[in-house]
VOGU-3710 file (C-alpha; in Angstrom, 3 decimals, decimal comma):
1> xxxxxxxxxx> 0,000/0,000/0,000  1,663/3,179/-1,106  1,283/6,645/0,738  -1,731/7,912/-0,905  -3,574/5,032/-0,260  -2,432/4,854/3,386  -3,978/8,363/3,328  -7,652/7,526/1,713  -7,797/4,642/3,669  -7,126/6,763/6,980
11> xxxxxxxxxx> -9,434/9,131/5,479  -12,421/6,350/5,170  -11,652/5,061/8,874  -12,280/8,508/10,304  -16,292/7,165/10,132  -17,114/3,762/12,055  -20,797/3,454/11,400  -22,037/0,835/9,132  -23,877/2,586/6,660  -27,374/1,260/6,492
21> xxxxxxxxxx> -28,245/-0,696/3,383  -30,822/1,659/1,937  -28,917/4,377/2,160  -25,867/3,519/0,003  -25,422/4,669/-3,107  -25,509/1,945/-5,808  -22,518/1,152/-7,599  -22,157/0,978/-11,539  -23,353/-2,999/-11,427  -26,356/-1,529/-9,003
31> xxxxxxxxxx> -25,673/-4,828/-6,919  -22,564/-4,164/-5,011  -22,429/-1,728/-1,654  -20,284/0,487/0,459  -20,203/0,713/4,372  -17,662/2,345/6,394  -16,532/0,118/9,726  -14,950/1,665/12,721  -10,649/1,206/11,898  -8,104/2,853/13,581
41> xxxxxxxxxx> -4,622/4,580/12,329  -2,992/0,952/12,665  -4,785/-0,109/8,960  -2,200/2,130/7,098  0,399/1,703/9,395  1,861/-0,053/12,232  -0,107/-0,441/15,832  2,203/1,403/17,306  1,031/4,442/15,200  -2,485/4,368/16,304
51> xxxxxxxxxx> -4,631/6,020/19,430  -5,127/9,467/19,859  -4,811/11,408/22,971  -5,831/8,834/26,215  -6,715/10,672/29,310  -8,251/9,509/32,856  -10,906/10,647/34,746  -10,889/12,464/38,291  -12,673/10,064/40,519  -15,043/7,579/40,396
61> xxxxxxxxxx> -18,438/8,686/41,272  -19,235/12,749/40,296  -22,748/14,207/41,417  -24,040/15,706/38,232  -24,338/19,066/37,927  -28,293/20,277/39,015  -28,889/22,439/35,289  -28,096/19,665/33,581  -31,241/17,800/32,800  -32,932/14,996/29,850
71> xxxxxxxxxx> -36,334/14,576/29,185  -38,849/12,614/27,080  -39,231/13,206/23,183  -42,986/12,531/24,124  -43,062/15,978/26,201  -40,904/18,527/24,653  -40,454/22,057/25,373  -43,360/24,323/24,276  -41,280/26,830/22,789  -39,961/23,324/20,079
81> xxxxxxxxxx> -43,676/23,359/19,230  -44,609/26,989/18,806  -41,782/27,484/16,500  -42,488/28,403/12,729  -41,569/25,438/10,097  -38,830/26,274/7,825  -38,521/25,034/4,355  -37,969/21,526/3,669  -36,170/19,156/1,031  -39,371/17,562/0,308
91> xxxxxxxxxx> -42,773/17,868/1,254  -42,739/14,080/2,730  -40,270/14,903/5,116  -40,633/16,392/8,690  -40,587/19,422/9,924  -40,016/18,560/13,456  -37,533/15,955/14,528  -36,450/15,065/18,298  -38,789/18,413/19,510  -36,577/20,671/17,236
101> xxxxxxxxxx> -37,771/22,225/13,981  -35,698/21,914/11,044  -33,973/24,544/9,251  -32,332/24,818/5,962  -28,945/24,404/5,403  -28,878/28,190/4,692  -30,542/29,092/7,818  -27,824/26,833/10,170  -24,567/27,647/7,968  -25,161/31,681/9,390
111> xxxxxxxxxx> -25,778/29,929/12,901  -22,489/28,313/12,550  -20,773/30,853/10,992  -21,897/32,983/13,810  -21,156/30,553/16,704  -24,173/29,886/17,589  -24,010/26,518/17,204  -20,996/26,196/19,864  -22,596/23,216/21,941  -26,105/23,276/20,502
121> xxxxxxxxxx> -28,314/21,172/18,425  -29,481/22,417/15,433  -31,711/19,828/13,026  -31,062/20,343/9,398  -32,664/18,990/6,085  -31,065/19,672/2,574  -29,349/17,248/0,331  -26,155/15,283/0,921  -23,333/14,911/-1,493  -19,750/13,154/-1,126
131> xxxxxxxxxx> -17,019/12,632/-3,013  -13,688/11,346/-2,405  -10,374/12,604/-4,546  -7,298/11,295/-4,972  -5,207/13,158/-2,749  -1,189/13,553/-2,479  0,441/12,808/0,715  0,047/16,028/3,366  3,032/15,941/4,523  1,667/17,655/7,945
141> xxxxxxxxxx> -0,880/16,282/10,902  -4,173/15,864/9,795  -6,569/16,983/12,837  -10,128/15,194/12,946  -12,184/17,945/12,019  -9,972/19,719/9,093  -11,703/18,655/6,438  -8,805/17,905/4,280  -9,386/15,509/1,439  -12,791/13,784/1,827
151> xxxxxxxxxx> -15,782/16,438/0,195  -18,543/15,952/1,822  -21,466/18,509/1,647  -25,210/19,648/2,903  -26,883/22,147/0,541  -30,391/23,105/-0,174  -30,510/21,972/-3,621  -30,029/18,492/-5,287  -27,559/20,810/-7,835  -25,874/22,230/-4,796
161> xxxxxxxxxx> -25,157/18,588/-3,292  -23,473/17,601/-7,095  -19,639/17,982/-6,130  -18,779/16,505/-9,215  -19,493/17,402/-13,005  -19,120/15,382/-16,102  -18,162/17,069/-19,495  -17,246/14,609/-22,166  -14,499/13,031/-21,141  -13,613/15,478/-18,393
171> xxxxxxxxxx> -15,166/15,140/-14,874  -14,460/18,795/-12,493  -14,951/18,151/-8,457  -15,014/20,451/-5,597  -15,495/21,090/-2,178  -19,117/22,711/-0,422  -19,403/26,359/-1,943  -20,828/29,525/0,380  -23,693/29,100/2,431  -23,414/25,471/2,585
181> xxxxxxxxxx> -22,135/22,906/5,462  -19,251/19,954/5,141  -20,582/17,731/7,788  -18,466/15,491/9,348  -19,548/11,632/10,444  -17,434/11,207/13,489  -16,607/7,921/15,400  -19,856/8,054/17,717  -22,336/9,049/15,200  -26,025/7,386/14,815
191> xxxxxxxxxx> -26,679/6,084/11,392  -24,668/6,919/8,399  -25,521/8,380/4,916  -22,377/7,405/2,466  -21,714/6,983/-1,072  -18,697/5,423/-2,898  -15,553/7,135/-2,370  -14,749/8,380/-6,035  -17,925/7,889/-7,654  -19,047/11,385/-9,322
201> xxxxxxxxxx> -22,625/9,804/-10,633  -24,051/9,045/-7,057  -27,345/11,292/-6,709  -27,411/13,485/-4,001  -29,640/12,106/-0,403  -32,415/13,998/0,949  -31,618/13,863/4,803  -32,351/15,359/8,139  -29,872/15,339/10,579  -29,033/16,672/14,156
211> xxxxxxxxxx> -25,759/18,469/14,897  -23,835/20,441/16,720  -20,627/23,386/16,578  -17,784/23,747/18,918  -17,132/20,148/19,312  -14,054/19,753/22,402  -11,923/17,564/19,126  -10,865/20,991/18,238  -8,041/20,489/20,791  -6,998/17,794/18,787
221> xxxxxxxxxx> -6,492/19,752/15,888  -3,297/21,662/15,850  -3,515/25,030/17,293  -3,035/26,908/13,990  -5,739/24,984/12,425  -8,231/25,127/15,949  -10,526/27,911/14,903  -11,231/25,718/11,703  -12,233/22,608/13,533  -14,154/24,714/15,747
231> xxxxxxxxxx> -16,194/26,122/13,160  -16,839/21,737/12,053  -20,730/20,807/11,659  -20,210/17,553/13,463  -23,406/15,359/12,595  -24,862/13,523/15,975  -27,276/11,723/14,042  -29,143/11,560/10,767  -32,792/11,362/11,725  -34,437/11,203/8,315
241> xxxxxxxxxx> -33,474/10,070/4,975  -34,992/8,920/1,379  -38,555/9,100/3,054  -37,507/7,185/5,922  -37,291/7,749/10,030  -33,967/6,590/11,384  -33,949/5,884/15,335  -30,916/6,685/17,346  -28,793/3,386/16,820  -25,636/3,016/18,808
251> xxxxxxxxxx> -22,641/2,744/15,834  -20,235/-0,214/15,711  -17,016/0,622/17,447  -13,996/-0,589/18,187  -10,511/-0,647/20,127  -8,241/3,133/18,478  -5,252/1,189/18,649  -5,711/-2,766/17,777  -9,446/-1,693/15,664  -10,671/-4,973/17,597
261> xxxxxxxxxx> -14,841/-4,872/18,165  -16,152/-3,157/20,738  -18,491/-5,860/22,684  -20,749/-3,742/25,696  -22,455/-6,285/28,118  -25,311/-3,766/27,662  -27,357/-2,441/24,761  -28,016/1,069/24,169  -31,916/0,460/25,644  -30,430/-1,191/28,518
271> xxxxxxxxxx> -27,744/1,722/28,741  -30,191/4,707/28,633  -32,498/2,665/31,198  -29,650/1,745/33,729  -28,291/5,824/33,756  -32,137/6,907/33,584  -31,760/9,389/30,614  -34,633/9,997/28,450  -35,639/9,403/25,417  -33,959/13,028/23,972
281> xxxxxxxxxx> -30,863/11,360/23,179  -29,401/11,868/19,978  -26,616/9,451/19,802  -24,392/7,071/22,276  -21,834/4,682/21,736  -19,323/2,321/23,684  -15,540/3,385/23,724  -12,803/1,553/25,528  -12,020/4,077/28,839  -8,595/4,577/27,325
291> xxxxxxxxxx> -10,417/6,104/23,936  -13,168/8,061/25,469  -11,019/11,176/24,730  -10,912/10,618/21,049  -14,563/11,603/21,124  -14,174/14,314/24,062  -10,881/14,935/25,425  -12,162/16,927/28,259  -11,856/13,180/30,117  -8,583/12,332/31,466
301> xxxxxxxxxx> -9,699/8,366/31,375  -7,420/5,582/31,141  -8,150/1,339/31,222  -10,040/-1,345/29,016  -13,409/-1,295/30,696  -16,452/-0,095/28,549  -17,733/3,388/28,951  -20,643/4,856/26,878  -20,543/8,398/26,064  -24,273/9,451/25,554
311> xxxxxxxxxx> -25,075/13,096/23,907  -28,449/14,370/24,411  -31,011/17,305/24,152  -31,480/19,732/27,156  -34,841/20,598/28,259  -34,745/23,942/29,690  -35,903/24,993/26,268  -35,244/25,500/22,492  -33,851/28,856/21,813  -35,717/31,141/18,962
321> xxxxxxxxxx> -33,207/30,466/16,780  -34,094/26,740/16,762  -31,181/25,485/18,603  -30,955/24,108/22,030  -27,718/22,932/24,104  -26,242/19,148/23,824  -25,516/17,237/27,072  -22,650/14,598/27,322  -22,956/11,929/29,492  -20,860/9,117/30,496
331> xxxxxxxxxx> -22,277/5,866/31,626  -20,498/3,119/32,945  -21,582/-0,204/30,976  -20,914/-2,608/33,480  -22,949/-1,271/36,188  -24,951/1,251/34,489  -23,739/3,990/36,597  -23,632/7,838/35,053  -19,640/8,560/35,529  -20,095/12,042/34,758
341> xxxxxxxxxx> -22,198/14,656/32,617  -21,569/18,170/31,727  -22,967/20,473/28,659  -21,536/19,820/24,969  -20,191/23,814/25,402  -16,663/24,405/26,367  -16,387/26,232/29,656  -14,623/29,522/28,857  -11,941/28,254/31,114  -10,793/25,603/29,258
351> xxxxxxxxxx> -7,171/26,243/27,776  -5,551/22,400/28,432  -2,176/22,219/26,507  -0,918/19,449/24,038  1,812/17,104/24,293  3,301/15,524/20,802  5,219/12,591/21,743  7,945/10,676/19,156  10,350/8,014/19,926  13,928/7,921/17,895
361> xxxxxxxxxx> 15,080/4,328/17,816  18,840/3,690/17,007  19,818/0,119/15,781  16,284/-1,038/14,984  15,808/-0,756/10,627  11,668/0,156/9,627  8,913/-1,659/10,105  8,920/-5,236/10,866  6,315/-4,871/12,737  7,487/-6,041/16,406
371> xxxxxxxxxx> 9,302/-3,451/18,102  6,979/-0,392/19,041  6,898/2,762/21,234  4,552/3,584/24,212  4,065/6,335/26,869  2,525/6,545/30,279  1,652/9,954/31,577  0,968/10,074/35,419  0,167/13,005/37,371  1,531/14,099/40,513
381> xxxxxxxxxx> -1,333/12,741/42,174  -0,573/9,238/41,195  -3,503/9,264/38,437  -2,422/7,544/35,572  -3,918/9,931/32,589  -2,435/7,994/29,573  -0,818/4,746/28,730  -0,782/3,454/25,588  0,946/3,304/21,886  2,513/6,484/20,499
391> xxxxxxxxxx> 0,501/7,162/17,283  1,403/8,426/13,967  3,844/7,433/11,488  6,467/4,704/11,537  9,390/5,684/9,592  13,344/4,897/8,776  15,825/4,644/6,465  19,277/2,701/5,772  20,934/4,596/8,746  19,379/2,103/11,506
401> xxxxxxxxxx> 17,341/4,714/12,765  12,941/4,789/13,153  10,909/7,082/13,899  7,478/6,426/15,679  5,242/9,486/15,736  4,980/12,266/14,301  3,438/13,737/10,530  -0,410/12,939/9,418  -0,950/10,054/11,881  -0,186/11,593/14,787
411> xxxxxxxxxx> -2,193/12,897/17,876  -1,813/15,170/20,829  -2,723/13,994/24,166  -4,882/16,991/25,718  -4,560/17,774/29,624  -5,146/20,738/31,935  -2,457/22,162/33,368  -0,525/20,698/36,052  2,558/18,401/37,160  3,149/15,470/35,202
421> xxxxxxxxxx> 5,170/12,113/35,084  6,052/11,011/31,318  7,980/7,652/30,750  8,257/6,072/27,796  9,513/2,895/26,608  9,987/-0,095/23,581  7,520/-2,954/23,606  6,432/-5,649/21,509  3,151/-4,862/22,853  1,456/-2,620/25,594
431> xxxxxxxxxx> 0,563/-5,738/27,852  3,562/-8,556/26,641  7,317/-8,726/25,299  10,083/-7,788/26,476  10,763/-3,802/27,526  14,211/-1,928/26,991  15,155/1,308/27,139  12,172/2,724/29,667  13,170/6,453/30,791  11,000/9,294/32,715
441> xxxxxxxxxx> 11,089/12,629/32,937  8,828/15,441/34,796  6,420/18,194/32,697  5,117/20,526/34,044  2,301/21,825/31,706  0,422/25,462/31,235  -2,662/26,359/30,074  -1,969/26,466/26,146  1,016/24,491/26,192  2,269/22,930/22,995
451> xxxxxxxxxx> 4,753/20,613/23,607  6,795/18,212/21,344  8,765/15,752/23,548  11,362/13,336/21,974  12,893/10,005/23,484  15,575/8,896/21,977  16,798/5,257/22,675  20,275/4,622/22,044  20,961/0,937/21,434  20,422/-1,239/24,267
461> xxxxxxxxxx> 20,427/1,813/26,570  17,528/3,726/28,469  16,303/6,660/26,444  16,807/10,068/26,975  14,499/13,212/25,872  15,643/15,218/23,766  13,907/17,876/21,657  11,349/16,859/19,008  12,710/15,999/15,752  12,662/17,678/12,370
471> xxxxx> 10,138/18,810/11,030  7,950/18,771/14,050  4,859/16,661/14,294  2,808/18,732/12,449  5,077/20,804/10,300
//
């Protein structure tokens, strides 16, 4: 698999919902389908290059916050019914979904645009378009709400929705134009509306979905490109499409760094039951502890047991402007417990910094696949906040030197400030194999920190930390 492959393929796993069989485009035979499955950054390279930023939560049991409140769907806010309808795709579809009324693509893009969206659900109906280029290797980190290669796009028209044009033998593409929306189908979204990557004939998809602004994965994107990812239309879940009601289904997941299944003991009816949220809930699914920060790295968690993170409506009341704030919730699957819960809006306060981590092996020649590099992060409290695979590239030449970390494929971890413990070390794997080389050193992080840390491991010697290598992990 060459580098631009590597890169589409990365680019595909970014989704991990199966798309739902009538709501694929057809291929040229009209018999053949698409569906996007949960993968991780180890598909396109090694399993040490996967994960992104693994954090650990404060405590075990957190009383909830008293504003914070779910309802029932079956008594919603009387301002979500006094509300006038907005236009509509087509005249079958709704004009109301989950107590919200929907708006036009138009109507949310100047919500978004305005930040008005930062943390609250919007629904939106227009017509959904995708198209998937050919794209040359970026040479840079790739944050998870950039937008870089894969054109996707909501507009109000079927003709807005076309990214692609066919002339002869020439076929033009491009990205969403003004006033529409690139939404982006993250990890924990419910149901999935997807065409074939590459295919410029697929019709555009009339759709309602639910989403939100000012998701917290703009702290995974580098700062430069943060205002950008904050400014994302991140989809919780598509609601309505080609005449059809789609309930809030909890998306197949799996492990970030080995892409292995997620199995809950509990289904998402027995999840929402056990934590006693109602029936406003737009989308949940089950992470490993360890990955609940690829979703929202607001929590430091750590550890293979099952947490669901559960986003739903608020019901103090839908604003005029048809929006209404998101509430995250984290449920414990094994005993049903709610871990925490907070709003979808980033407190003011929040400035956590980022730490880019690469390892420089000496005497080990790329990629045979059974040496790789891992980091603990432990704070002075004796919370372990991190512990897992370095992700990003794996790279080396004839010198006897690799690289693990670093460029498209890597990841900050996000914390808040404080006094840290980092050690890193050489593995086979995180649990088994021999160790060498383990070495530690103390950080002591501020608000806005952006860090690049490097170990270097000398052969058959601890590592030492040096500065981060050239160019920097997301030069």
């Amino acid at each position: 698999m060459n580098d631009e492959e590597r890169i589409r393929q990365y680019m595909r796993d970014r989704a991990n919902a199966t798309v739902p069989n009538d709501l694929r485009w057809p291929d040229n035979s009209e018999r053949q389908r698409a569906s996007r499955t949960f993968g991780s950054l180890s598909r396109w390279a090694a399993p040490a290059a996967a994960g992104l930023a693994l954090v650990l939560i404060v405590g075990a049991a957190i009383q909830l916050p008293g504003q914070i409140r779910t309802g029932s769907a079956s008594n919603p806010p009387e301002s979500a019914l006094s509300l006038p309808h907005s236009q509509r795709p087509e005249a079958s579809s709704p004009s109301e979904v989950s107590g919200l009324r929907v708006l036009t693509v138009g109507d949310a893009f100047e919500l978004l645009r305005a930040g008005k969206l930062d943390g609250r659900a919007v629904a939106v109906a227009g017509y959904f378009g995708e198209f998937i280029p050919s794209c040359p290797f970026p040479g840079r980190y790739i944050g998870p709400l950039e937008g870089w290669c894969d054109m996707r796009v909501l507009a109000d028209t079927p003709a807005g929705a076309r990214l692609c044009t066919m002339s002869g033998n020439t076929t033009g593409c491009h990205g969403p134009g003004p006033g529409q929306l690139q939404p982006f189908f993250v990890s924990e979204t419910s149901g999935m509306v997807s065409g074939f990557a590459g295919n410029p004939n697929g019709e555009p998809t009339a759709v309602i979905v639910i989403g939100h602004g000012g998701d917290a994965r703009q702290w995974l994107c580098d700062a430069s490109k943060q205002d950008q990812c904050a400014h994302a239309f991140v989809v919780d879940r598509v609601a309505w499409a080609n005449g059809n009601a789609l309930p809030v289904a909890a998306p197949e997941t799996g492990d970030q760094t080995t892409g292995a299944p997620i199995r809950p003991t509990r289904n998402l009816d027995g999840v929402l039951a056990a934590a006693g949220l109602g029936d406003l809930v737009v989308t949940a699914a089950p992470f490993h502890s360890a990955d609940i920060a690829i979703v929202d790295p607001r929590w430091p968690m750590s550890g293979n047991a099952i947490t669901w993170i559960v986003r739903s409506l608020a019901v103090d009341g839908v604003g005029a402007d048809g929006t209404i704030a998101e509430v995250v919730t984290l449920v414990d699957d094994k005993t049903g417990q709610v871990i925490d819960q907070q709003l979808m809006a980033l407190d003011p306060a929040y400035n956590p910094a980022r730490v880019w981590r690469v390892a420089t092996v000496h005497g080990y020649e790329c990629c045979p696949g059974d040496l790789f590099a891992f980091s603990r992060m432990q704070s002075d409290e004796g919370r372990v906040v991190h512990e897992g695979s370095i992700p990003g590239g794996v790279g080396g030449g004839e010198d006897g030197v690799t690289t693990f970390g670093g460029s498209y494929g890597s990841s900050p971890l996000v914390l808040p400030a404080g006094n840290y413990t980092i050690t890193m070390w050489l593995a086979g794997s995180l649990k088994g194999g021999t160790t060498r080389g383990e070495c530690s050193t103390r950080l002591s992080l501020r608000p806005g920190d952006d860090i690049r840390i490097n170990a270097d491991f000398p052969l058959e010697q601890p590592c030492t930390f040096m500065p981060a290598p050239d160019p920097t992990p997301v030069s």
